[in-house]
C-alpha positions as CSV (number, residue, x, y, z in Angstrom):
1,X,-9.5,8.0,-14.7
2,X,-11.4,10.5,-13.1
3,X,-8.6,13.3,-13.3
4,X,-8.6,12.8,-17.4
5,X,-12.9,13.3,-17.4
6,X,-11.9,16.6,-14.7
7,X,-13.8,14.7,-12.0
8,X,-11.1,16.0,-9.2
9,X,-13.4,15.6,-6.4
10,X,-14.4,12.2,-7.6
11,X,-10.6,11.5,-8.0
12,X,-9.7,12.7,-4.5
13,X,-12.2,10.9,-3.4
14,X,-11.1,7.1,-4.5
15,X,-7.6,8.1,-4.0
16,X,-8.9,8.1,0.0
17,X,-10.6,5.0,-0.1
18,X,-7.2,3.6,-1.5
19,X,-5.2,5.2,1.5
20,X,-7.8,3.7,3.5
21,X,-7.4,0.2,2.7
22,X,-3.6,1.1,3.1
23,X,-4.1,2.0,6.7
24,X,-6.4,-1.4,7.4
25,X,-3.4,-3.1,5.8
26,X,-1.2,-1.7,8.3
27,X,-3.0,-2.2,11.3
28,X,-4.0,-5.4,10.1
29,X,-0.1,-6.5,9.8
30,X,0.5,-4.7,12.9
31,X,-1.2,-6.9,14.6
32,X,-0.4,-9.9,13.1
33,X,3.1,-9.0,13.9
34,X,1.8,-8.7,17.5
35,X,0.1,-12.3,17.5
36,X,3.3,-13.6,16.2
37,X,4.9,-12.4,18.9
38,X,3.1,-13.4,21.7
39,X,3.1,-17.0,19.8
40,X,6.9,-16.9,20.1
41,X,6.9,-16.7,16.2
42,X,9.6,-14.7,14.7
43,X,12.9,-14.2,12.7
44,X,14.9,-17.2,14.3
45,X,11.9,-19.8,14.7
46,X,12.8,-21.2,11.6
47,X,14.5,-19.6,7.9
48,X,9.9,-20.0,7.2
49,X,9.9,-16.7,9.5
50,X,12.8,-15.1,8.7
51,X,11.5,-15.2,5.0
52,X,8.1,-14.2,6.0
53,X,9.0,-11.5,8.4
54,X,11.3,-10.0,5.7
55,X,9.3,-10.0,2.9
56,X,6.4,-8.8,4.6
57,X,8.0,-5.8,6.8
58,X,9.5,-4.9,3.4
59,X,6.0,-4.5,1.7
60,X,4.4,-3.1,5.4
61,X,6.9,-0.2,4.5
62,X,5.9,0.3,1.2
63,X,2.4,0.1,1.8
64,X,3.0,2.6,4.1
65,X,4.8,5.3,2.2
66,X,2.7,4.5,-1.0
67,X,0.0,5.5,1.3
68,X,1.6,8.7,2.4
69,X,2.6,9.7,-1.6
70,X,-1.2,8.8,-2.1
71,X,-2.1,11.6,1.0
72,X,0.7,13.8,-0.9
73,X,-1.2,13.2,-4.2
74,X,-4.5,14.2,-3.1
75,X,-2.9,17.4,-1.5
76,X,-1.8,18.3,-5.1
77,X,-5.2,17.5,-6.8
78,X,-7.0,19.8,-3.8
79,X,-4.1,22.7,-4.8
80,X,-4.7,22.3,-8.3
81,X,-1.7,21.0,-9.3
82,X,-3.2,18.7,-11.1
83,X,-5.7,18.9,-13.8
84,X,-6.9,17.3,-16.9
85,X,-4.0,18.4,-18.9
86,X,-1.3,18.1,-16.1
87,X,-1.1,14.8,-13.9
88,X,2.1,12.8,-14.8
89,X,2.4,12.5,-11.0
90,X,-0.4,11.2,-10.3
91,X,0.1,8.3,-12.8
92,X,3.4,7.8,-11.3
93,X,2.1,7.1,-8.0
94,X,-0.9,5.1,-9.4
95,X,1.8,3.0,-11.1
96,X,4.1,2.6,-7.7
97,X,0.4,1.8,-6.0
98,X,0.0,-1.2,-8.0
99,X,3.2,-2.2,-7.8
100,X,3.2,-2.8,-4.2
101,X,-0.3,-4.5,-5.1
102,X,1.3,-6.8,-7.5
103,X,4.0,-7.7,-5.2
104,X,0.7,-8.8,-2.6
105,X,-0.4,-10.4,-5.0
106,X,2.7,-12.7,-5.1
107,X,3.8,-13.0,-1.7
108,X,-0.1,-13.5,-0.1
109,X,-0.4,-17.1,-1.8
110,X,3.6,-17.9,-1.2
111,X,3.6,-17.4,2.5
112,X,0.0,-17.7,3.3
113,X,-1.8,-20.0,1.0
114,X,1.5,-22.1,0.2
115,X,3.0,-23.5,3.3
């Protein structure tokens, strides 16, 4: 970890490219969501889409504010708030991070790969 080896700037900088690839994700499923729509897909189509819109608007919205903790995150390592010595929040958002990666990593091959 880049924080641990005092490499803020290095730190601050991967913590953007991960709210980055949050905010592709989001536009991404925003406009998914949009295709659906047009396509006359959604929650009453069939329990497929009410599964599928649920699950995924659930991990749209905490993609979204793990990417807003990441943004407060990066706030605190520019403050110094963080350092070397001191980061036990910064771990704590890591850990929520790749939470909502691990719960990707579950629903992508259930509702895209598997149908």
């Amino acid at each position: 970890m880049a924080v641990r080896a005092d490499q803020l700037k290095t730190a601050s900088r991967w913590l953007w490219g991960a709210v980055m690839c949050g905010v592709v994700y989001l536009v991404i499923k925003y406009f998914e969501y949009q295709w659906n729509t047009a396509q006359g897909l959604d929650t009453e189509t069939n329990i497929f889409y009410g599964v599928y819109y649920y699950v995924t608007f659930n991990h749209f919205l905490h993609v979204g504010w793990g990417s807003a903790g990441l943004v407060w995150v990066i706030y605190r390592i520019n403050t110094g708030v963080y350092s070397k010595n001191e980061h036990e929040g910064l771990i704590n958002m890591a850990l929520y991070w790749h939470m909502i990666d691990l719960a990707w990593i579950t629903i992508f091959p259930l509702l895209y790969v598997i149908r």
